[in-house]
N, C-alpha and C positions, 0 to 999 in steps of 0.2 A: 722101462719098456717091458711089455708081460706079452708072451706069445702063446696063440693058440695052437694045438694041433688038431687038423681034419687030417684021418686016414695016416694016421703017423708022422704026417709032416706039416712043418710049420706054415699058416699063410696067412695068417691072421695079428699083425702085431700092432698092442694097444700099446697111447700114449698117454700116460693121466696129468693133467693141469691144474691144481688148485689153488685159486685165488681169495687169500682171505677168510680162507675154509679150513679145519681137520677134517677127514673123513676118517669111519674108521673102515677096520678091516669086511666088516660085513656088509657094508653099504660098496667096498669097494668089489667083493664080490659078486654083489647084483647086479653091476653095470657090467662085468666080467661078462656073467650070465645071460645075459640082455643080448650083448654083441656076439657073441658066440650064436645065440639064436640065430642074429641076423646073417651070422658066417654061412649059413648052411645054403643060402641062395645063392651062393658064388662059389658053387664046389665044381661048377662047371667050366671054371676057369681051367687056361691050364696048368700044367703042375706046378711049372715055372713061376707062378705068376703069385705074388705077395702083395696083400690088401692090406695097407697101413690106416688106425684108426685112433683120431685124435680126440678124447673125451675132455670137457674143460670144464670145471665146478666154480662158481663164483658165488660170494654173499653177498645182494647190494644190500644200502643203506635200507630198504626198509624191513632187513628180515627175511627176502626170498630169496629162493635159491633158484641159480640162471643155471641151466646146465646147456651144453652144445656138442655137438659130438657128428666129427667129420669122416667121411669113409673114402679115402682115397681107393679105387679100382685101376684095372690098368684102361679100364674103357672110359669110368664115369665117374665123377664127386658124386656122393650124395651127402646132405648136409639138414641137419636137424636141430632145432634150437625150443625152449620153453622157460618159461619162469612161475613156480610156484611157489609156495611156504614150506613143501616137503621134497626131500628129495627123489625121492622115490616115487611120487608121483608127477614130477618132471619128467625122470629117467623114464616111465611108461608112457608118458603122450611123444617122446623121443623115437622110443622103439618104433610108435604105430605111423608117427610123419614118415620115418626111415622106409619100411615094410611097406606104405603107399608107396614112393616114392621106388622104391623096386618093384613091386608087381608091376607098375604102370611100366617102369620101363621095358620087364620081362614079355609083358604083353604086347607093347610096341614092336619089338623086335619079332615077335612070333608073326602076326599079324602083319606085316611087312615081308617075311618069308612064305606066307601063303600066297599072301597076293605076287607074289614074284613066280610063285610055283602054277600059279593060275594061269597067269600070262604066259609065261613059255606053254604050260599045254595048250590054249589055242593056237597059238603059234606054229604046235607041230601037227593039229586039225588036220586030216587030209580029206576029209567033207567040210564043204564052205557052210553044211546049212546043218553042223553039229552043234548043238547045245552044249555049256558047259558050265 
């Protein structure tokens, strides 16, 4: 288990899974690096609140490598998966599923919040024939 820190505290704890694999230490790095990126979209959480991330490396039979890598939140999974011949360019089409997969939700929630902000102010309208 390898924990990050944002802002001096812990919130970030990876879990690494390898199946059928050595990694070494630099390639384990990168994935380090990777998730830590994606930590920095959940600093909104609050303090309390600890993001478990389960990263998983596999070799099948013909030579590629599966990577998957699960992001527990206290709101939402998000979950990423690829298989290529390198690792590292798995670990990259991972980051960028993951990175969609939160903006879209960051955006839903914003966007959900306007239009809630919208509706209550016609609501508090006190001309029937204001524009808003």
């Amino acid at each position: 288990m390898l924990g990050i820190k944002f802002l001096h505290k812990e919130i970030v704890n990876i879990r690494f899974l390898f199946k059928e694999v050595r990694i070494d230490e630099r390639t384990k790095n990168y994935v380090t690096e990777k998730i830590e990126k994606l930590g920095k979209f959940f600093k909104s959480f609050s303090e309390d609140a600890v993001i478990s991330v389960e990263v998983e490396i596999n070799l099948d039979k013909k030579g590629k490598f599966r990577v998957e890598v699960m992001f527990h939140t206290p709101y939402q999974d998000y979950r990423g998966e690829d298989t290529t011949e390198f690792i590292e360019g798995s670990i990259d089409s991972v980051y960028e599923e993951l990175e969609n997969q939160i903006h879209h939700d960051k955006d839903r929630i914003i966007t959900l919040q306007r239009c809630g902000g919208r509706s209550l102010k016609k609501r508090m309208t006190i001309d029937k024939e204001a524009r808003f």
